[in-house]
TORBAZA-73703 format. One line per field, with one value per residue (C-alpha): residue number from 1; residue in three letters; chain; x, y, z. Coordinates in steps of 0.5 Angstrom, whole numbers, plus 500, padded with zeros to 3 digits. Last residue first. Example, Ala and Ser with C-alpha at 12.3 -4.5 7.8 and 13.67 -1.06 7.14 Angstrom:
pos = c(2/1)
code = c(ser/ala)
unit = c(A/A)
xx = c(527/525)
yy = c(498/491)
zz = c(514/516)
***
This chain:
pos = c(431/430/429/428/427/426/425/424/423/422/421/420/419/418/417/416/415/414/413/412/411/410/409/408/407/406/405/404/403/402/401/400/399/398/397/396/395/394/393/392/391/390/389/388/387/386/385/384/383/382/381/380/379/378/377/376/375/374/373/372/371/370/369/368/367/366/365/364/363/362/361/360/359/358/357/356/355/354/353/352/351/350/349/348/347/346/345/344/343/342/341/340/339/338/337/336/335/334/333/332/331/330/329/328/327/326/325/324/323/322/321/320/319/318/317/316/315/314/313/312/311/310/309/308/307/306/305/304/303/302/301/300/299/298/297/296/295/294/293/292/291/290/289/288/287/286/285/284/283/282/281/280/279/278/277/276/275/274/273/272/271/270/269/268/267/266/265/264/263/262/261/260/259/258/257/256/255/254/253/252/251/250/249/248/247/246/245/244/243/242/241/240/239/238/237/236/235/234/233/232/231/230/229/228/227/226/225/224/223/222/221/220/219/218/217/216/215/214/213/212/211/210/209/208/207/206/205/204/203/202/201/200/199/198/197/196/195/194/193/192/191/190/189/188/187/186/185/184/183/182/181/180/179/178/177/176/175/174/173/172/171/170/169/168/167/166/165/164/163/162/161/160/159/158/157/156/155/154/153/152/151/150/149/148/147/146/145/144/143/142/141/140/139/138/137/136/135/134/133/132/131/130/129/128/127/126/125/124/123/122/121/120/119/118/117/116/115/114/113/112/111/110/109/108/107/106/105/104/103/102/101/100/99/98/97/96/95/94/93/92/91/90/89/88/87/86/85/84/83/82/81/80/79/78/77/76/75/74/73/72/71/70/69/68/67/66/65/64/63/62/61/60/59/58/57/56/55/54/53/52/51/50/49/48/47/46/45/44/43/42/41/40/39/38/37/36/35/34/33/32/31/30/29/28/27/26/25/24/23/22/21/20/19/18/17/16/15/14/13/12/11/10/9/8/7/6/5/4/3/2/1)
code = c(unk/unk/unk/unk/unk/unk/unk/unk/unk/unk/unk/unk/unk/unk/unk/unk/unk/unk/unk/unk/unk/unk/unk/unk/unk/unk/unk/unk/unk/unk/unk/unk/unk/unk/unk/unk/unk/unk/unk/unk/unk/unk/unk/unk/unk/unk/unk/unk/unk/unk/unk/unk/unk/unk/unk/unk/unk/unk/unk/unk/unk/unk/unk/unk/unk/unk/unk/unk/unk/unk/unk/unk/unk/unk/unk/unk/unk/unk/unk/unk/unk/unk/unk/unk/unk/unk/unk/unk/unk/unk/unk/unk/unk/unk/unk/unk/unk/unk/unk/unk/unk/unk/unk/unk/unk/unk/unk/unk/unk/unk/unk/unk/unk/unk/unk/unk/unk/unk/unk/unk/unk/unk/unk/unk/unk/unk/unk/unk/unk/unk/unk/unk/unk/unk/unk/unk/unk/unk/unk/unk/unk/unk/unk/unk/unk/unk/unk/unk/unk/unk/unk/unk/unk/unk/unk/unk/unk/unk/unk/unk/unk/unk/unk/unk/unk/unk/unk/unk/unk/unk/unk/unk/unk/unk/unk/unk/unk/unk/unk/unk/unk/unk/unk/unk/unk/unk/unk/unk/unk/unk/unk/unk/unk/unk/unk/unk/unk/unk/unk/unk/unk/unk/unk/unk/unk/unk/unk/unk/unk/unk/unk/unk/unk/unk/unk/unk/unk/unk/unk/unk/unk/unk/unk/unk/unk/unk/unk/unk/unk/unk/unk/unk/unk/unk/unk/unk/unk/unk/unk/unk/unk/unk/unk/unk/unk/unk/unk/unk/unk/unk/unk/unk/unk/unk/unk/unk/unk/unk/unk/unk/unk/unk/unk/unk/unk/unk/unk/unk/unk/unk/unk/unk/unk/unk/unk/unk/unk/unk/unk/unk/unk/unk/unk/unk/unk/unk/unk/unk/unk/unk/unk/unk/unk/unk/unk/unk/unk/unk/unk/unk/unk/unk/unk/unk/unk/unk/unk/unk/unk/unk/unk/unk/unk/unk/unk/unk/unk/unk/unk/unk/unk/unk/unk/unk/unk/unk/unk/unk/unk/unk/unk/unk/unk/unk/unk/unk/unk/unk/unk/unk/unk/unk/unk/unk/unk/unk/unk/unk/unk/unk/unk/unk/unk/unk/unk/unk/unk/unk/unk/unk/unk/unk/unk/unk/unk/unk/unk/unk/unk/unk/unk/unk/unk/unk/unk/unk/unk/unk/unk/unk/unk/unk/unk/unk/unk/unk/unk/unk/unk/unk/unk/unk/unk/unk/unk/unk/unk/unk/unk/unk/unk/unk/unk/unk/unk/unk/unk/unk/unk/unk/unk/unk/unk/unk/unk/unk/unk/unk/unk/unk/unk/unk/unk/unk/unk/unk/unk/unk/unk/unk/unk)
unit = c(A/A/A/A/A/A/A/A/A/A/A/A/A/A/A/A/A/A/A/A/A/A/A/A/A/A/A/A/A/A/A/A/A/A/A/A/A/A/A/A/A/A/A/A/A/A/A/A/A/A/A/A/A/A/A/A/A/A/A/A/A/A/A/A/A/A/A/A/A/A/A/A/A/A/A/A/A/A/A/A/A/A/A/A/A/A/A/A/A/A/A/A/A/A/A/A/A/A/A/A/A/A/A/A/A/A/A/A/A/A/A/A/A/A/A/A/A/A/A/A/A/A/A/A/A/A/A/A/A/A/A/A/A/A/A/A/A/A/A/A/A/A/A/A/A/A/A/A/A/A/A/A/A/A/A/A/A/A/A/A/A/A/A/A/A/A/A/A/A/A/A/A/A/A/A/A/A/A/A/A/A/A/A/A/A/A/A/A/A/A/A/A/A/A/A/A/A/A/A/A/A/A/A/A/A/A/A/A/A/A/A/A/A/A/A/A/A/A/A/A/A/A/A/A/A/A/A/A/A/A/A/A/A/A/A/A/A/A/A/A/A/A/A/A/A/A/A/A/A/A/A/A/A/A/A/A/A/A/A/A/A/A/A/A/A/A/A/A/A/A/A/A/A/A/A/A/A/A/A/A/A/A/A/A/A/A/A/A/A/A/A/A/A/A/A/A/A/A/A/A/A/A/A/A/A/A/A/A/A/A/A/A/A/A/A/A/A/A/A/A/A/A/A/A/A/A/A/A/A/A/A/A/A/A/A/A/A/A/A/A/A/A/A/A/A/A/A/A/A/A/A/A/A/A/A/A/A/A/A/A/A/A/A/A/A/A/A/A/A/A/A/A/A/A/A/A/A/A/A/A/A/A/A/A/A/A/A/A/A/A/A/A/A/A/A/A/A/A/A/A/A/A/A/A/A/A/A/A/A/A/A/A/A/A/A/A/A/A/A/A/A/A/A/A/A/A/A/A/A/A/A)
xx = c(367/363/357/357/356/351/346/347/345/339/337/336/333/328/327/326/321/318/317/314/309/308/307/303/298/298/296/290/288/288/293/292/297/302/303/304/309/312/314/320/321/329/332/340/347/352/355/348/349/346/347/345/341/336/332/326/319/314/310/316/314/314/321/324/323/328/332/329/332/328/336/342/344/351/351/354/360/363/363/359/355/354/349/352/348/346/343/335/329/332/327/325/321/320/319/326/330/337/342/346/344/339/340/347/348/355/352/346/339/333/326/319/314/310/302/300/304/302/295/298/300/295/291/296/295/300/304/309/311/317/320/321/319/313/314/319/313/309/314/315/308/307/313/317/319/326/328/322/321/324/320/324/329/330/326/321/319/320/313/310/313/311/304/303/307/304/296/297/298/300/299/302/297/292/294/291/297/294/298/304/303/301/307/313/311/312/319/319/318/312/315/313/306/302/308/309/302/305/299/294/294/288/284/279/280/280/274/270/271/269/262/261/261/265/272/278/282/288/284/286/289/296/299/291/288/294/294/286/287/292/286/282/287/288/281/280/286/283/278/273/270/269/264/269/269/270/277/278/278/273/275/273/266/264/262/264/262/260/261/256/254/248/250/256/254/251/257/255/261/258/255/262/262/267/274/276/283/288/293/292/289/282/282/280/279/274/276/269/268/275/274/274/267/269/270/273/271/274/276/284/281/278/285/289/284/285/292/292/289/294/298/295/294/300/303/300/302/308/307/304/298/294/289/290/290/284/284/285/277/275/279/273/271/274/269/268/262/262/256/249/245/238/233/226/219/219/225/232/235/242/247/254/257/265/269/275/282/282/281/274/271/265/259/263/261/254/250/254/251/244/244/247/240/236/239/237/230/229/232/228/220/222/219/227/228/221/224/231/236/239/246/247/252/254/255/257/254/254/247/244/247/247/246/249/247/248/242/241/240/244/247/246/252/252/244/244/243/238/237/238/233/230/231/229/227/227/221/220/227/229/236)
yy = c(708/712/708/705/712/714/708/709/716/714/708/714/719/713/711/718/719/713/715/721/718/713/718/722/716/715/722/722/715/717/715/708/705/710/708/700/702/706/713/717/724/727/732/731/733/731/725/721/714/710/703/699/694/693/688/688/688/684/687/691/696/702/699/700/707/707/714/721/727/734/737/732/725/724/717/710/711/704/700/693/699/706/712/718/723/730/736/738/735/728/724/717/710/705/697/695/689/689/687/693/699/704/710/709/715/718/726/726/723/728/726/726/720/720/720/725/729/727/728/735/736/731/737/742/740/735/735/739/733/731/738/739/746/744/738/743/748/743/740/747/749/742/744/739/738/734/739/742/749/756/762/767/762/764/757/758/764/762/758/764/768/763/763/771/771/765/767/774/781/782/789/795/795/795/800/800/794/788/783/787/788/781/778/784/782/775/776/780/775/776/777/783/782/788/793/786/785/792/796/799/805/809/811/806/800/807/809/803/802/808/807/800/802/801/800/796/796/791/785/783/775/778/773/769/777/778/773/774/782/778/773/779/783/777/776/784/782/776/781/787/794/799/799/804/799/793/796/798/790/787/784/788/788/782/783/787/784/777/775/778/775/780/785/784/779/784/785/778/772/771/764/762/759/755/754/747/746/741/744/741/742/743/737/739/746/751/757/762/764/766/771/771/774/776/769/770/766/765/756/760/764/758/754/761/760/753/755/761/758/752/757/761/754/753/759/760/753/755/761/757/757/764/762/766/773/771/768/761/759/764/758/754/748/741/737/738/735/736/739/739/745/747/752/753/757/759/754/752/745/744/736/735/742/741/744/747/745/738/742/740/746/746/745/751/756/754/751/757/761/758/759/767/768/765/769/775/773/771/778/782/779/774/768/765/769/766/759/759/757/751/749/741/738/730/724/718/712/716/713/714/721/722/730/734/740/748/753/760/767/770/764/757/750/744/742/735/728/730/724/726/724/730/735/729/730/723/720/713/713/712/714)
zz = c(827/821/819/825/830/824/825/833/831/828/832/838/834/832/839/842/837/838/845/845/840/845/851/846/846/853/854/849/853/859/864/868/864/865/873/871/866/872/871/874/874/876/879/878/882/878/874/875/873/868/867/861/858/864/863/863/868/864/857/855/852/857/859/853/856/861/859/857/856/858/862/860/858/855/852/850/856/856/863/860/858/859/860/864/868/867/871/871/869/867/865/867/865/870/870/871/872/873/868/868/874/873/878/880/884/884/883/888/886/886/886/883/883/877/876/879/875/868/870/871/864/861/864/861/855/852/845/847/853/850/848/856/858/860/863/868/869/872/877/880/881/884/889/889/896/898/903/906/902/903/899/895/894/887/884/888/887/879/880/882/877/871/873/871/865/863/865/860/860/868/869/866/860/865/869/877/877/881/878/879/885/887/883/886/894/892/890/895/901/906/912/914/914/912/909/906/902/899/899/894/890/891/884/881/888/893/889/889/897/898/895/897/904/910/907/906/901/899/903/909/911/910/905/902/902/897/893/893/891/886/882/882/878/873/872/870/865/862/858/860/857/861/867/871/877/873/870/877/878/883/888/894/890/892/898/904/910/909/901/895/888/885/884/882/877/872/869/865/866/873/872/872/879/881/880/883/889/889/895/901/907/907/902/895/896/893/889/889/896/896/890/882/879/872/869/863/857/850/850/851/857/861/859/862/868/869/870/874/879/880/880/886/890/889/892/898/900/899/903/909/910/914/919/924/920/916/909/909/910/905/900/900/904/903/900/893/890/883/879/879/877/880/878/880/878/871/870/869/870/870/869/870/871/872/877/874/876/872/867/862/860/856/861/866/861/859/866/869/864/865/872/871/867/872/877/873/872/879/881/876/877/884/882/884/889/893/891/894/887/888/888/888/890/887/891/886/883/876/874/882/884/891/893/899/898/897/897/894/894/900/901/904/904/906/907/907/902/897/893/885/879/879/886/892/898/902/906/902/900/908/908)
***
C-alpha cells in the first residue's frame, strides 16, 4: 500500500473494512513494532459524539480495554493497545481470521458434533480462567467466539466490554439480538455471577446442534418472558440426532433454576469431554479429541503445577497415540529423543529381558531423553502389555515451550528421578 495515500488509526496502517456493526467498524490494520497484522474496532464518529450512547459505549471500550488486557488464555483475545477519547475510540487486538461462530449456527451449516464439542470446551475453559481473575463476561453469543480457522476448532472469546448490565442495550445480532442469550437471571435484573455465563454459553450449544435458538420470537418482550418463565426444548426434540448425553449438557446448562444449573466451568467442561468418552458422540478411529487430551493432563499428578494455558501449550506440543497390547514402544539400545506418558492402560519396562518396572495410567517413561544433549540410548525397553494411549514429547518440541511450562516440565522430571533412585535404593538395600 501507497503510505502517502494510507489511512492510518495511531501508529497502525488500515488495511480493509473486515467487519461493520450497529456501532462500529472492524479493520485489517498492520502493526509496525509487532510486525504483524492486528484488528482494529472502532467506534463510528456520529455514535461516538452522541451525548448517552457515545457515553456508554465509551464506557464499554474502556472495559474491554481493562477485562480483556488482564487475561492471557490461549482461548481469549488478547487487547494490545486502546484509545478512548471525547471524539474517537479504538482498541487493537489479534486478528483472528476464521469469522465467527454465527457462521456454524444455521440448519445448513451445522458441524459436526465432535467439533461442536470442542469448541464449547475450549469455551468453558477460558471462561473458567476469566472467572478465576474475578470477571464475568455477560454477553456470550455466537458473534462473540471467533474461529482460528473457519473449520477448526482453535477458537478466541471476544469482547468483554459487556461486563455492565447496560451492554444488552447496546450489543445486537441480526433478527433478535442479544437477548436471546441472555439468562432468566439477566432478564429479571437480579444479580449475576458465572452462572449467568454458563446459561449462554448452553443457549450457544444448543443453537451450534440444531441451528435454532431455544426461544424464538418476533419482539423482545416475548422473547424475555419464554426465556424468565418457559422451558426450553431438548436440542433433540429439534434434531433428533443429537445424542443424549449432549441432550442432558445443554438442559443442564441452560436450567431456569440456578442452583440447579451447572455450579461451576468444571463441572460444565468435564460432561463434554465425558461424552466422548461414553460413546454419546462417534469419533474417527484414532482421533483424540482436544477436549479428551485436555482432561487427561489434568488429571496426571505430573502436570498439577501447570495452568491450563501450559495445558494446552502442552498439547500442541505432543503427538497423542495408542499402541496395541505387544508393541514395543522403546526398544533397548535404540536412540531416542522422546519422552511418553502413559495415559490410559499399562506396559512393562525391562532390561536385558528382565521386568524393572509396571507403568500404568499418569507415568511417565524416556525422560533421560529431556536431558540428553543428543538423541540417547535407550536403556530399557517398554512394551505395552495392553491396549495403551499415549502422549509422546520430543526434546526438541519441549524446548519451543514456554519458559514457565519448561520449568514445570524439570521439576516433574526431577521428581520422577528422585522417586525412581529411591526405589531402586530400597530394591538394593533389601534384594
Amino acid at each position: 500500500m501507497n503510505t502517502a495515500t494510507a489511512e492510518f488509526i495511531g501508529k497502525y496502517e488500515l488495511r480493509r473494512l473486515i467487519g461493520r456493526g450497529a456501532t462500529s467498524s472492524v479493520h485489517l490494520a498492520w502493526d509496525p513494532f509487532r510486525q504483524t497484522e492486528v484488528a482494529i474496532k472502532r467506534l463510528r464518529r456520529e455514535i461516538v459524539s452522541d451525548p448517552q450512547r457515545g457515553r456508554l459505549l465509551r464506557q464499554l471500550f474502556l472495559n474491554e480495554a481493562t477485562f480483556a488486557g488482564k487475561l492471557k488464555h490461549p482461548h481469549i483475545v488478547r487487547i494490545h493497545d486502546a484509545m478512548v477519547g471525547d471524539d474517537s475510540a479504538w482498541l487493537v487486538m489479534d486478528y483472528i481470521p476464521g469469522g465467527t461462530l454465527d457462521a456454524i449456527t444455521t440448519p445448513g451449516t451445522l458441524a459436526p458434533f465432535e467439533r461442536v464439542i470442542e469448541i464449547v470446551f475450549k469455551a468453558t475453559r477460558a471462561l473458567d480462567y476469566a472467572f478465576h481473575q474475578g470477571i464475568t463476561h455477560r454477553d456470550i453469543k455466537p458473534a462473540n467466539i471467533l474461529l482460528m480457522e473457519p473449520e477448526g476448532t482453535d477458537i478466541r472469546i471476544s469482547d468483554f466490554g459487556a461486563a455492565l448490565h447496560t451492554a444488552r442495550e447496546t450489543t445486537q445480532i441480526s433478527g433478535v439480538g442479544s437477548p436471546a442469550y441472555m439468562s432468566p437471571q439477566q432478564v429479571r435484573e437480579v444479580p449475576l455471577d458465572h452462572r449467568t455465563d454458563i446459561y449462554s454459553l448452553g443457549v450457544v450449544m444448543f443453537q451450534l446442534l440444531t441451528g435454532r435458538l431455544p426461544f424464538e420470537h418476533d419482539n423482545n418482550y416475548s422473547l424475555l418472558y419464554s426465556i424468565a418463565n418457559d422451558t426450553p426444548p431438548l436440542p433433540s426434540e429439534l434434531r433428533p440426532e443429537v445424542p443424549e448425553a449432549l441432550d442432558a449438557i445443554v438442559r443442564r446448562a441452560t436450567e431456569k433454576d440456578i442452583e440447579r444449573r451447572y455450579q461451576d466451568w468444571a463441572e460444565f467442561s468435564h460432561d463434554l469431554a465425558l461424552a466422548f468418552r461414553n460413546h454419546g458422540v462417534h469419533l474417527a478411529a484414532n482421533s483424540v479429541p482436544d477436549a479428551e487430551k485436555f482432561e487427561a493432563l489434568r488429571a496426571i499428578h505430573f502436570f498439577r503445577r501447570f495452568s491450563d494455558a501450559e495445558l494446552w501449550e502442552v498439547i500442541g506440543l505432543s503427538r497423542f497415540s495408542r499402541a496395541h497390547s505387544g508393541t514395543v514402544i522403546f526398544k533397548e539400545g535404540e536412540r531416542g529423543d522422546a519422552v511418553c506418558f502413559v495415559l490410559e492402560g499399562e506396559a512393562h519396562v525391562r532390561k536385558h529381558g528382565h521386568l524393572l518396572n509396571v507403568l500404568s495410567t499418569g507415568e511417565c517413561f524416556g525422560e533421560v531423553a529431556v536431558f540428553s544433549a543428543a538423541a540417547g540410548i535407550r536403556s530399557a525397553s517398554v512394551e505395552a502389555t495392553t491396549d495403551t494411549a499415549l502422549i509422546t514429547i520430543r526434546a526438541a518440541a519441549l524446548q519451543r515451550a514456554s519458559d514457565t511450562c519448561r520449568m514445570h516440565f524439570y521439576q516433574g522430571f526431577l521428581e520422577v528421578l528422585a522417586t525412581r533412585l529411591s526405589q531402586a535404593s530400597a530394591r538394593i538395600a533389601n534384594p
